[in-house]
N, C-alpha and C positions, 0 to 999 in steps of 0.2 A: 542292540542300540549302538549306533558310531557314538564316539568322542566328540566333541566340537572347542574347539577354543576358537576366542578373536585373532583375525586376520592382523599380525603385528607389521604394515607393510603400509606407508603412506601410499601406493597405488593403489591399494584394495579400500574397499567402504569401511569404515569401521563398526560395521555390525556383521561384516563376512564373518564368516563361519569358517574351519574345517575339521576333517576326519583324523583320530588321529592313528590310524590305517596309513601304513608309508608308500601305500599306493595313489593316494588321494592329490591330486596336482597341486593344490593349495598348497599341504606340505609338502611336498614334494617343493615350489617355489619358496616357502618359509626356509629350508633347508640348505637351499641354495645362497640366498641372501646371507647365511650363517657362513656358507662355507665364501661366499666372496667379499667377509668382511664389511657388509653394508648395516646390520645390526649391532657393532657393537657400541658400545654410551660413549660419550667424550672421554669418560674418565678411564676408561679400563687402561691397564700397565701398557707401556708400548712394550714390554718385551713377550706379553703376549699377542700382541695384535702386528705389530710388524713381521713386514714380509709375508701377511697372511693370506693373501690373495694368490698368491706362488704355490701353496703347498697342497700337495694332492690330498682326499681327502681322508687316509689312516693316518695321514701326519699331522693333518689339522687336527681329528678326534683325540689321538694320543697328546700333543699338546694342551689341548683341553684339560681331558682328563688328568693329566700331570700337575697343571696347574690348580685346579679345584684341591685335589687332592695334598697339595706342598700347603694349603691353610693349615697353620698350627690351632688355630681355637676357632670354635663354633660360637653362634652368637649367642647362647647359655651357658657356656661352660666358664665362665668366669661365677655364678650363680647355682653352683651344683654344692650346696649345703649338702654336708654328710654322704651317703651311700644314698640316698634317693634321685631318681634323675628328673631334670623340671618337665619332662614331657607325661610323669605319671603325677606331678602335682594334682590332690586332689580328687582322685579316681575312685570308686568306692574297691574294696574287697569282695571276695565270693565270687557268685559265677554268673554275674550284670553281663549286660553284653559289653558293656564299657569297661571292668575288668579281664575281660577278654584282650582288649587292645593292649594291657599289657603284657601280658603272654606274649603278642604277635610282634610289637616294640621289642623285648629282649631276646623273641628270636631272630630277629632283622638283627640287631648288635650282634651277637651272638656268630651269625653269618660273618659279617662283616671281621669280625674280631678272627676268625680263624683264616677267611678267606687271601690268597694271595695276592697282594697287588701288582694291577696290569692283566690279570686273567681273568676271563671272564667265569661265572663261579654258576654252574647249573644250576644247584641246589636254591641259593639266593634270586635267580632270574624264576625259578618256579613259583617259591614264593611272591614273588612280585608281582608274575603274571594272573596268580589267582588274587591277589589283591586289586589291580586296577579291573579282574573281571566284577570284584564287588563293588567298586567305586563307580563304576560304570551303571551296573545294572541293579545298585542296589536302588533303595529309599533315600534322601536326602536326611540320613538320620544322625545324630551325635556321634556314635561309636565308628561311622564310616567318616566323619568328617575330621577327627579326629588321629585318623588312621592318616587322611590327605596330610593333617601338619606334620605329624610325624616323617613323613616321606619326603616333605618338602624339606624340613631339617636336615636329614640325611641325604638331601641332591649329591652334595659334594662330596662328599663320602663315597659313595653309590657306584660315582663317572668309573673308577678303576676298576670295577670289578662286573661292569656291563657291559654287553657287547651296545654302540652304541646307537642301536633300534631300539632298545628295551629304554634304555637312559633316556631316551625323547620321546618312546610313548610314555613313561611316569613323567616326565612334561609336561608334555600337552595333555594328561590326563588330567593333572591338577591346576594346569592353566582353565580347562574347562569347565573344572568346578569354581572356579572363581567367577567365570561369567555366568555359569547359573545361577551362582550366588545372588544373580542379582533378582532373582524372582523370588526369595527368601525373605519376607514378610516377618518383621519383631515388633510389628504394632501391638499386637494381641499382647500382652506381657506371662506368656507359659513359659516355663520352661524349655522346653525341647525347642520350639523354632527359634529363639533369643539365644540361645544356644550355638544353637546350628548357625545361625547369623552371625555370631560373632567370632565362629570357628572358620567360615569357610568365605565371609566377605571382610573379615578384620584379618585375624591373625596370619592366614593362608598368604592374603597378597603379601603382607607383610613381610612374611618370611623370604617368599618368593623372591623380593625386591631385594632382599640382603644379601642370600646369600650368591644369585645369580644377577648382581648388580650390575654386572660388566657386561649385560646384556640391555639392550636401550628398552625392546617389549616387557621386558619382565619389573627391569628396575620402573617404566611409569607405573606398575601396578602400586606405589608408591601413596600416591595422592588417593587414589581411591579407597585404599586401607585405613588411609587417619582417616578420612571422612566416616567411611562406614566405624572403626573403632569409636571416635567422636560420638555417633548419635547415637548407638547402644550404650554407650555409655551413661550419657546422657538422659535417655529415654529410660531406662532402670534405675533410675538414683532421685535418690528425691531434695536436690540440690544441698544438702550436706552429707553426701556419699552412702546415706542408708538406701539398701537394696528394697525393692517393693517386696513385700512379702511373697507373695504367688511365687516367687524367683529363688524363695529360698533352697527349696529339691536341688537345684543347679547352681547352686553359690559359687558352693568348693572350686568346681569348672571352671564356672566363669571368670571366675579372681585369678587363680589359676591361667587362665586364656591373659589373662588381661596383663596380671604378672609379665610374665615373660613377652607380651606385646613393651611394655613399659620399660622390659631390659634391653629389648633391642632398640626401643627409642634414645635411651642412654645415649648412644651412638650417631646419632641423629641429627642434623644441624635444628630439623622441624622437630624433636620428638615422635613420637606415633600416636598424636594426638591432636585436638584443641587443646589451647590454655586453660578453658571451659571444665573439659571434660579431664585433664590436668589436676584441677583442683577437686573437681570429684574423689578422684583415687586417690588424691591425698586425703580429704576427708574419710573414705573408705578404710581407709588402715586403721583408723582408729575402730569403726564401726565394727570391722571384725574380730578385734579384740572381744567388744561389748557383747557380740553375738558366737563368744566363745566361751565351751565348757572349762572349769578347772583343769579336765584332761584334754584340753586343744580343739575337741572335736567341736564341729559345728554345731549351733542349738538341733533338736530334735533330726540328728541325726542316730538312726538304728541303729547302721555298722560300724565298726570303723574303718577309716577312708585309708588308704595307703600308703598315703605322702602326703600328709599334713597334722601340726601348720608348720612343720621344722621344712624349712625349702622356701616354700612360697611368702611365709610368714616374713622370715630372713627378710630376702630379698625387696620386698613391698616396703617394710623399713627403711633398711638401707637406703631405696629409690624416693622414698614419700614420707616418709615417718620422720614426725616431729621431736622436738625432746616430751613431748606428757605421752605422746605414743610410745615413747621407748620406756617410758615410766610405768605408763599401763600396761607394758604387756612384760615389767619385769616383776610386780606386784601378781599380775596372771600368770603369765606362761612359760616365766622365767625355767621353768621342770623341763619344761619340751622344745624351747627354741634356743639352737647353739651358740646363736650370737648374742643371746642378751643373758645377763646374771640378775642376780638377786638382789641387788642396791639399789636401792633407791629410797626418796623421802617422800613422807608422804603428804606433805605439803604441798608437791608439786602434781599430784595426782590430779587428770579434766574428773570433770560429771560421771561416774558410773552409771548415770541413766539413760536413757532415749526417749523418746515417743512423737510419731509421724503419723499425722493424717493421711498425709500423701501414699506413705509405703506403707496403711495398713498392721505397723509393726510397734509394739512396745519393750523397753526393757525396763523393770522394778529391781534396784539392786539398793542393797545396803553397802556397797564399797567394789574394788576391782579385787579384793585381795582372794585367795581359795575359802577363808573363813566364811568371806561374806554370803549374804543370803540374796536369791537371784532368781525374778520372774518374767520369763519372755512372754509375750501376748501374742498369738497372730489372730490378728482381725479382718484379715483379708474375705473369710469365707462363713457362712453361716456358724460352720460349724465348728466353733474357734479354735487354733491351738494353742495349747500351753505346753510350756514349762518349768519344773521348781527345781531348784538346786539349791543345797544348803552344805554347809563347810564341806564343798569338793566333790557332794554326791547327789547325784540327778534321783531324785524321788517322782519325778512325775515328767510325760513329754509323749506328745501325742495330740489329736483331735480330742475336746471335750466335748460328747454328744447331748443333747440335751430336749427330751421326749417332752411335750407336754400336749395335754388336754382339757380343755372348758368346757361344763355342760355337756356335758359326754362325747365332744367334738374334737376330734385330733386335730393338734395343730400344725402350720407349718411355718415356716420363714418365708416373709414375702419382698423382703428388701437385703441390704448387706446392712454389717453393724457400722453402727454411726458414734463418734465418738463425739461425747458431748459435754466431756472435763479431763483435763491433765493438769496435775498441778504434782510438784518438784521441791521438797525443800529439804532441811537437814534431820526433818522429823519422821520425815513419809516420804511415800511416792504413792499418785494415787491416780486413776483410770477410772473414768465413770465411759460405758458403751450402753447405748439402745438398739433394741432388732426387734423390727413390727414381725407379727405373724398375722395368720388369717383371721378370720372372726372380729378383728379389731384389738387385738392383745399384744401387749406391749411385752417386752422384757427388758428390763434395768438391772446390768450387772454391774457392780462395782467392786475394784480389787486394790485393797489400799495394803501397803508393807510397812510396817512400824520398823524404822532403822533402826532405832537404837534399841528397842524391845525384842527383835525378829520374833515378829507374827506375821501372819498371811490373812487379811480379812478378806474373803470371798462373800457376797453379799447378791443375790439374784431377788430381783422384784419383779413380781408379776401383776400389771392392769389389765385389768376387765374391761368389758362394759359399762358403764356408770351405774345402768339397774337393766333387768334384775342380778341378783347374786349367781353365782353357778360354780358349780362340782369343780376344783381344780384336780388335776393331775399333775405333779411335776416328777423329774427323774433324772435328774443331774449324773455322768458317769466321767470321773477324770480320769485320764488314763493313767495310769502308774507304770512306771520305767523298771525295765528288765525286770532283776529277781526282787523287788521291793513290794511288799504285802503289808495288807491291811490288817490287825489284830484288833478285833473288837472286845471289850470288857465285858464282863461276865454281867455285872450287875446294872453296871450305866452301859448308856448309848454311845461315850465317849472312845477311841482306840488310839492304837498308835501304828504307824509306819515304821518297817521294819526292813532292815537291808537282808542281802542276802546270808548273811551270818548271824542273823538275829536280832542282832540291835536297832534298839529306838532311836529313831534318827526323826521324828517330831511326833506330835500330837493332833489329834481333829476331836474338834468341841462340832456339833448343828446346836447352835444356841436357839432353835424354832423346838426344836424336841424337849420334851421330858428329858431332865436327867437321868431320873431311874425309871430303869426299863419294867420295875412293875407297875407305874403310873401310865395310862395307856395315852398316844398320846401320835397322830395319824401321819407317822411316817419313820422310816430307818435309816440308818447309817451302817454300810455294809463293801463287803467285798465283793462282784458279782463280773466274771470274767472277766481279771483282772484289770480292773477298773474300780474306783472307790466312789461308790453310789449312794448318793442321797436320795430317798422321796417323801414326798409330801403332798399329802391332802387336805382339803379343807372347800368349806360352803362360806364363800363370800365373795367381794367383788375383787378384791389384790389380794397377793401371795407375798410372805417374806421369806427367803430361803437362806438364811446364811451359814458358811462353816470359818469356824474360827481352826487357823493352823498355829499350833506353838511352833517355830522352826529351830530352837534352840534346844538339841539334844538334853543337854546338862539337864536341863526342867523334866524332861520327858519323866523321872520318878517321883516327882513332886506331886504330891495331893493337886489335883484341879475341878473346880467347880463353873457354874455356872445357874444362873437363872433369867427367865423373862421377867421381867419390871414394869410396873404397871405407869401409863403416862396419862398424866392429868391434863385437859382444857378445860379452861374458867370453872373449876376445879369438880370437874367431871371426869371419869376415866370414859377413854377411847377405847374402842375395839382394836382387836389385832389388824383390823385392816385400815385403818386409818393411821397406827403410826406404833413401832414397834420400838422397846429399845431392850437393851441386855446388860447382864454382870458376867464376866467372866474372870475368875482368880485361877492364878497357878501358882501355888505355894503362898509367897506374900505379896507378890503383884497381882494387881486388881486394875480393871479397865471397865470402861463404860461406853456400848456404842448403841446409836438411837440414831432412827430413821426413820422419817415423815413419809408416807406411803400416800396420804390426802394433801390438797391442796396447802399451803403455808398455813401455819398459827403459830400462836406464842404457846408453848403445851412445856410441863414440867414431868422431867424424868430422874429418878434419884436424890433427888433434894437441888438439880441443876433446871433452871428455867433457859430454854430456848425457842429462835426459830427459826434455825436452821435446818435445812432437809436432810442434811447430815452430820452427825458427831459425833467425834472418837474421842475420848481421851483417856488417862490414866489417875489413878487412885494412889497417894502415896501415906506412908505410913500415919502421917499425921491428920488426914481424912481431906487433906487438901485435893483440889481438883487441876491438874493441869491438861490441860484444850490438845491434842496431837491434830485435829482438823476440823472445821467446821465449816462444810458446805452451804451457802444460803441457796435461796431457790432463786431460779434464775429469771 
């Protein structure tokens, strides 16, 4: 397959095309133009542009070359935090194919760094040439596009040690990928094409315009790069700089990309943006603190990544970050980012929390600090992901899958989850989501964090049918992160979570179960490939499933109990399926949560008359009741 770039040449059309084969007349006339002085911008240096129409054409090249090459700083290298370099910001580890690009990246350096300048350098032209045969012939896919900005960054670099055929086909090869760029579709919000988008129609021109400015075709790629930056930008954020969920697999990247698009705007009279898309990525600096582990890494992130967040992190600050961003991420990540220390007050600390309809995405935190207790939600897809972090250590992260069947009928999900309460305060953070499945079966999960208590209440409700009743099946499986295991108790249903050295790092109550496991009672609490599984059966028309987490270590060897509580209307008790509620103690905290499954009433539970659909609160010594939330029906 030929090469093609735009025809940069007011007598040609601007949708011409050519080869970039140096037999191809097009180039062949692009080439010409170069050498007779008629492309270059108003601004380039007169002491390389005069008398340039005189000079044959090894003298014009060497000139060239001399000149690219006499730049003392590249347009990152004012932002090269530590030993990491910003073009691996981000990358994952292991043997990805986009791990691979750093290999290929430090043997291009590598070339370069021994290579002599002014010669032309075999070894380096070989590598090259089998790189533009994949840029050419590859897929339109991340790890090649990738490869294009990398190459674009080293243009200048390059000129010396090219003979210069090969310098103008890695050119026009990446001039071409910018006009294919333009059939590169980020509607869809995946990964890989919003990616690819904004590697090869953002950043690429971008570069290209920088560092080959003195060229008038290259520098207009100018205007086309903030544009295209601008609306991926834009289109990903859900106008206070949280990324849509679905986009998370490619965050690291994208910020990443976006990063060092933002440093070369620095320099910029326009930025390499809208004002728009501007206040996006400031907003976003903060949002990746929030969607950061105590150890930097990204939420539900496997590996770890390469080069982050010490680089990128930096840098995003520096360019966009506030004074509460520099606060939040000195209470965070102050361990792992070299510019920021560990002062700060904590008065001046924004909201530890999040939560967006728009992107799909929650975060349940008790503070920014490593101590705190911290629960991401992704909602984007049926099958949600979570996960738990508590003082520094990720217990859970992953898809939570969730089997169920009525009436002997498997179900499935027939809609995406719909969030149908967020509420924020200094007591809790609290997420109410619905997801219809077939048959006409509801599922209501609610996930509320007790701040000042660190618990984790997970709470799933299952509606039926109205009549008849039928067989439930449920089978809740969370995933648990790396080496952390579920330890179930000998006697009760109750266990605990265990890191890789042993230790109790929290607690899980299913307050629907029998305490004691000789009491029979139609479902488990278990470990079951590596996943921490609940199920539950039962003959009626709605299901209560809940697991109470203690997330506070210390308690982990404290006596804990629990029971179901019987709840009275116009003083009749209820069935479990009309409204449930529970005791839960650990040690000498005692809590109370109760849940209306049927329609509203005034119904009493524990000696507390409500009507709300939901309430939580706490027991203190003196038998007093204080409220942590109480949900009315809507």
């Amino acid at each position: 397959m030929s090469t093609t770039i735009p025809v940069p040449c007011d007598s040609q059309p601007a949708s011409a095309v050519f080869s970039a084969d140096g037999s191809d007349p097009r180039l062949v006339q692009f080439l010409e133009q170069w050498k007779s002085g008629k492309l270059w911008h108003k601004d380039a240096p007169r002491s390389l542009t005069k008398g340039w129409a005189n000079l044959e054409e090894q003298q014009a090249w060497k000139r060239w070359a001399k000149y690219l090459s006499a730049r003392s700083d590249g347009p990152l290298d004012e932002y090269q935090h530590g030993k990491s370099d910003p073009l691996d910001w981000g990358l994952p580890g292991g043997e990805s194919p986009l791990a691979e690009v750093i290999a290929w990246r430090s043997s291009l350096d590598a070339m370069l760094k021994k290579a002599t300048n002014g010669k032309p350098n075999a070894k380096l032209e070989s590598l090259l040439a089998e790189t533009l045969h994949d840029l050419q012939e590859g897929p339109s896919a991340s790890p090649h596009a990738l490869k294009a900005v990398v190459l674009a960054y080293r243009l200048p670099a390059l000129a010396s040690y090219l003979e210069p055929a090969m310098w103008w086909a890695c050119t026009a090869v990446l001039l071409n990928l910018v006009a294919e760029s333009a059939n590169v579709s980020s509607e869809a919000l995946e990964p890989e094409p919003v990616l690819v988008a904004s590697l090869l129609a953002g950043e690429l021109p971008l570069v290209l315009s920088v560092v080959l400015s003195e060229l008038q075709p290259l520098r207009s790629l100018r205007d086309a790069a903030r544009k295209s930056l601008s609306e991926v930008l834009i289109a990903t954020t859900d106008g206070e700089g949280l990324i849509d969920a679905t986009l998370l697999p490619a965050m690291p990247m994208l910020v990443a990309s976006w990063t060092r698009s933002r440093a070369i705007g620095e320099e910029l009279k326009k930025n390499c943006w809208s004002s728009e898309a501007e206040t996006q990525y400031e907003w976003m600096v903060r949002q990746i603190i929030r969607l950061s582990r105590s150890s930097g890494m990204p939420v539900f992130t496997a590996e770890p990544l390469v080069a982050w967040p010490a680089g990128v992190l930096d840098t995003a600050l520096e360019l966009a970050g506030d004074d509460e961003d520099d606060t939040a991420a000195a209470a965070r990540l102050a361990k792992v980012l070299p510019s920021i220390d560990g002062d700060y007050d904590e008065e001046d600390l924004p909201e530890p929390c999040v939560e967006s309809e728009w992107s799909t995405l929650a975060v349940l935190a008790t503070g920014w600090e490593n101590s705190s207790c911290r629960v991401t939600v992704d909602y984007s897809r049926p099958q949600l992901g979570i996960e738990i972090e508590t003082a520094g250590r990720v217990l859970m992260s992953g898809a939570w899958e969730t089997k169920l069947s009525f009436a002997g009928k498997k179900l499935e999900p027939v809609e995406q989850w719909e969030q149908q309460c967020w509420h924020s305060d200094d007591e809790c953070d609290f997420l109410d989501l619905v997801l219809e499945y077939t048959s006409g079966v509801r599922l209501e999960r609610q996930l509320l964090l007790g701040k000042e208590d660190g618990f984790l209440l997970v709470h799933d409700v299952l509606h039926g049918p109205a009549q008849p009743a039928g067989e439930w099946q449920y089978c809740s499986n969370m995933p648990l992160f790396g080496g952390v295991t579920f330890a179930g108790e000998e006697e009760t249903r109750d266990g605990r979570l265990l890191d890789v050295k042993g230790n109790a790092r929290a607690t899980v109550m299913p307050l629907a179960l029998s305490e004691w496991r000789i009491e029979k009672r139609f479902g488990e609490l278990s470990m079951e490939k590596h996943s921490l599984q609940l199920t539950q059966s039962a003959r009626s028309t709605r299901l209560s499933c809940p697991l109470w987490f203690d997330l506070r270590s210390r308690r982990a060897s404290r006596p804990r109990t629990w029971r179901q509580l019987t709840v009275a209307e116009s003083l009749k008790v209820v069935p479990a399926e009309v409204a449930a509620g529970y005791r839960v103690q650990v040690g000498d905290a005692q809590w109370l949560s109760y849940r209306s499954l049927a329609p509203k009433a005034n119904r009493t539970v524990l000696g507390q008359n409500t009507a709300a659909e939901m309430l939580l609160g706490r027991f203190y010594r003196t038998g007093e009741f204080a409220e942590i939330l109480a949900v009315d029906p809507a």
